[in-house]
C-alpha positions, -999 to +999 in steps of 0.1 A: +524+128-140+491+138-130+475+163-113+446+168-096+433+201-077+402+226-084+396+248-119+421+270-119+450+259-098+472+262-126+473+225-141+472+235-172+496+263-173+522+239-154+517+210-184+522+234-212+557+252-194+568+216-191+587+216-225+607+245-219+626+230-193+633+193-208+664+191-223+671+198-258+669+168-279+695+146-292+701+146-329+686+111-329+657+120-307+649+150-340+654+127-365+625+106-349+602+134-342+608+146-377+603+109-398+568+109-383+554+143-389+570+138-423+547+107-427+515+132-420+527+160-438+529+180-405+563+196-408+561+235-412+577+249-451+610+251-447+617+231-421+640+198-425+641+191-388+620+196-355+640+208-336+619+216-305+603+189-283+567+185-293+538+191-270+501+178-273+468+180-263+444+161-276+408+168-266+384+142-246+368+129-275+392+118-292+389+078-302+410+049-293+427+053-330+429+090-330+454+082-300+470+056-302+472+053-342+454+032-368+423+036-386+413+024-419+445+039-432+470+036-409+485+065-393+506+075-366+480+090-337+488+116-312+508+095-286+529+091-317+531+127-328+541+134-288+573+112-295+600+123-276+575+153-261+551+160-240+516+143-244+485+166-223+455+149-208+432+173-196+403+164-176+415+126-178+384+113-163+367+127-190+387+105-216+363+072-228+372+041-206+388+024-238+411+053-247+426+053-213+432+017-212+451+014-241+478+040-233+488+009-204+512-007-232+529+019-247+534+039-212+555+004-206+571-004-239+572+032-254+560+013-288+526+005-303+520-022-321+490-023-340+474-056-357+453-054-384+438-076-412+461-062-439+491-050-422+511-047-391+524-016-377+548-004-349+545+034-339+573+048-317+556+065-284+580+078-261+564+103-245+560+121-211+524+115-200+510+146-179+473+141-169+453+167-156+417+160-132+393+180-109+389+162-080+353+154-082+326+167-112+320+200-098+358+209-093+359+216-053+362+183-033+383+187-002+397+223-017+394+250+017+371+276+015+347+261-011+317+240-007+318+204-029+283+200-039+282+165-054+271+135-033+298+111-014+291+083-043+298+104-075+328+116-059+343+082-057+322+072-089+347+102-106+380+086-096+370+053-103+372+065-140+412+062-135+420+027-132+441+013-108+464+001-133+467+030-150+474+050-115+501+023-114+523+033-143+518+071-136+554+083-112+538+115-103+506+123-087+501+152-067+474+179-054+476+214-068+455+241-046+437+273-057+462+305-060+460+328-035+459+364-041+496+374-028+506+346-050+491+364-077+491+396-067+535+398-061+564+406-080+582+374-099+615+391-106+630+372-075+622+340-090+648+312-112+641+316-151+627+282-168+664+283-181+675+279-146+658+246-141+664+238-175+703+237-167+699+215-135+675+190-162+706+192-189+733+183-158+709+155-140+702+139-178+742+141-186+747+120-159+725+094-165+742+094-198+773+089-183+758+062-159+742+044-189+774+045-217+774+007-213+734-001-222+725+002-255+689+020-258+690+030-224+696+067-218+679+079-185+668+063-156+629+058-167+645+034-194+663+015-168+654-020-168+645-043-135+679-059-141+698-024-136+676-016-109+696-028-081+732-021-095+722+013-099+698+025-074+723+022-041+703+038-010+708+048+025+697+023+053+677+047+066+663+053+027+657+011+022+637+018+055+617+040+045+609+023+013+597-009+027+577+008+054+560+025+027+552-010+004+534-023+034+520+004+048+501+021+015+500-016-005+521-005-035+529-028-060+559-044-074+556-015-104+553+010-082+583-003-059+606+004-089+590+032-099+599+052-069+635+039-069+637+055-101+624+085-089+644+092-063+673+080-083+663+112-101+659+134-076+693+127-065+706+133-098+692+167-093+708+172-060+744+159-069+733+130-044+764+098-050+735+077-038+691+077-030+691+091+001+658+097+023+647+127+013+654+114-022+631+084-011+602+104+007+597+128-021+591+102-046+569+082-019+548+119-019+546+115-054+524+085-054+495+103-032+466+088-052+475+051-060+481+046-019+453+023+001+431+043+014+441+076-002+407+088-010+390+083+028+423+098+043+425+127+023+393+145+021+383+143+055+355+167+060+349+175+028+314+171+023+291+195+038+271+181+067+294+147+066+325+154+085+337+116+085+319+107+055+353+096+038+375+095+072+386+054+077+403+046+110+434+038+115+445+046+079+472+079+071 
C-alpha cells in the first residue's frame, strides 16, 4: 500500500495501527519470525517465541544491504526482520533510487536471494509493504485550502522518484486528506474497536484457508498463483465489464490486471461475497489511483497557483 496526502493526514498513524488488526500468526508463521531474530540476537530475555507480528521502519538512509540483507557479513536486513509483518516506508521518495529498486524481487517472490563471492544466501521476506509520500517536496500539492509552492516540474520531478514498476507491484494506492477539525474535535466512542476489524480479517483469512486446503504454500489470495487466478476469481458480468473497461481505459498492465482480481477477491471475502462482484471490482480499481495513465494531469487540476490547467490533459479522467 501506499499513501500519499499532505504532513499530517495521518499516514503514519494508519501504518503503525496496521498490525493490530492482521491476524494472529500461525505457529509456523512465529517460528519464522523467531529463527531470524534469533540469528541477530534480537529476541527480548525470556522470550522463546515472537509471538506478535513485527512492524518496521527503517529510516531513508538506510543502504541497499541494510534493507534487503548482506554486507560483508551476511545478515538478514530489515525486509527480513519485517517477515511475516509489516515493513514502513516513510517518505518513499526520499528512499535512494537503488534501495527502492531492489524491493521489485522480493515484493514478487517473498524471498531474497543474495550472491556473493563466498557464499550464497536466501532470506525469507514476506512482508506487507506500506509506503508513505507527500505529494510534492513541500507537502501541499492539489490539497484544498493550502497553497503548493513548488514549480510544475519538481512536482512531477518528485513522483518520478517511484518507478513505474514499482507502482506496479504496489495493490493499494490511495489519497489521504488533512483532518478536519470536527474529525478531531468529536467523540470516538461510537466507533468499531481495532478488534472489530480484526474479527472480519480472522473470518476473510479462514476462508481463504479453506479455499486454498489443496495448494501447498499457498495460504491467502496474495499468494495465489496466475494458474489459480481464473478457477478462483469467478465475477459478475457486469464485474468482467468493468474490469476490462478499466485495462483499456487507464493502460494497466498484465500485473496489475491480476492484482486487482485479487483484490476484489478480498474485498469479497470481507463481505461474505460467493463471488467478485462490482463493487468488489471498482474498489480495487480505486485502489490503483496513481499507477493509471494520466493520473497525475487528471488529478491536480488547479493546483498550482496562477496555473489552473497547468496539469489538466483533455480528454483524460
Amino acid at each position: 500500500m501506499l499513501m500519499c496526502g499532505p504532513p499530517g493526514s495521518g499516514k503514519t498513524m494508519l501504518a503503525r495501527r496496521l498490525p493490530s488488526i492482521l491476524p494472529t500468526m500461525t505457529f509456523t508463521e512465529a517460528l519464522e519470525v523467531t529463527k531470524i531474530y534469533s540469528v541477530l540476537g534480537m529476541l527480548g530475555e525470556d522470550q522463546a517465541l515472537m509471538r506478535e507480528r513485527p512492524f518496521r521502519a527503517p529510516h531513508h538512509t538506510i543502504s541497499d544491504a541494510g534493507l534487503v540483507g548482506g554486507g560483508p557479513a551476511a545478515r538478514p536486513g530489515e525486509l527480513s526482520l519485517g517477515h511475516h509483518g509489516v515493513l514502513f516506508l516513510d517518505e518513499l521518495p526520499e528512499f535512494r533510487k537503488n534501495v527502492l529498486e531492489v524491493l521489485r524481487q522480493p515484493m514478487e517472490e517473498g524471498l531474497i536471494h543474495l550472491a556473493r563471492a563466498s557464499q550464497n544466501v536466501t532470506y525469507p521476506c514476506r512482508v506487507m509493504l506500506v509506503a508513505a509520500m507527500n505529494p510534492c517536496p513541500c507537502g501541499y500539492f492539489n490539497v484544498p485550502g493550502r497553497t503548493c509552492t513548488c514549480a510544475e516540474h519538481r512536482v512531477f520531478d518528485y513522483h518520478a522518484r517511484v518507478s513505474g514498476p514499482l507502482l506496479d507491484r504496489i495493490d493499494i494506492t490511495l489519497q489521504t486528506r488533512p483532518v478536519e477539525y470536527h474529525q478531531i474535535a468529536r467523540t470516538h466512542a461510537d466507533e468499531p474497536p481495532s478488534t472489530y476489524y480484526r474479527e472480519r480479517v480472522e473470518a476473510a483469512r479462514e476462508r481463504q484457508r479453506t479455499r486454498f486446503r489443496d495448494e501447498p504454500g499457498v495460504h491467502c489470495n496474495a499468494q495465489m498463483p496466475p494458474r489459480l487466478l481464473r478457477g478462483h476469481c469467478v465475477l459478475s458480468s457486469r464485474a468482467e465489464r468493468m474490469l476490462e473497461l478499466a485495462v483499456r481505459h487507464h493502460g494497466l498492465s498484465a500485473r496489475a490486471h491480476d492484482r486487482i482480481l485479487k483484490l476484489a477477491l478480498t474485498r469479497a471475502d470481507l463481505e461474505g461475497h460467493a463471488r467478485i462482484e462490482d463493487v468488489d471490482i471498482q474498489l480495487a480499481i480505486d485502489c490503483r489511483i496513481l499507477d493509471r495513465r494520466g493520473w497525475l494531469h487528471a488529478n491536480t487540476h488547479g493546483a498550482l497557483p496562477g496555473r489552473p490547467d497547468a496539469f489538466s490533459r483533455p480528454g483524460k479522467p
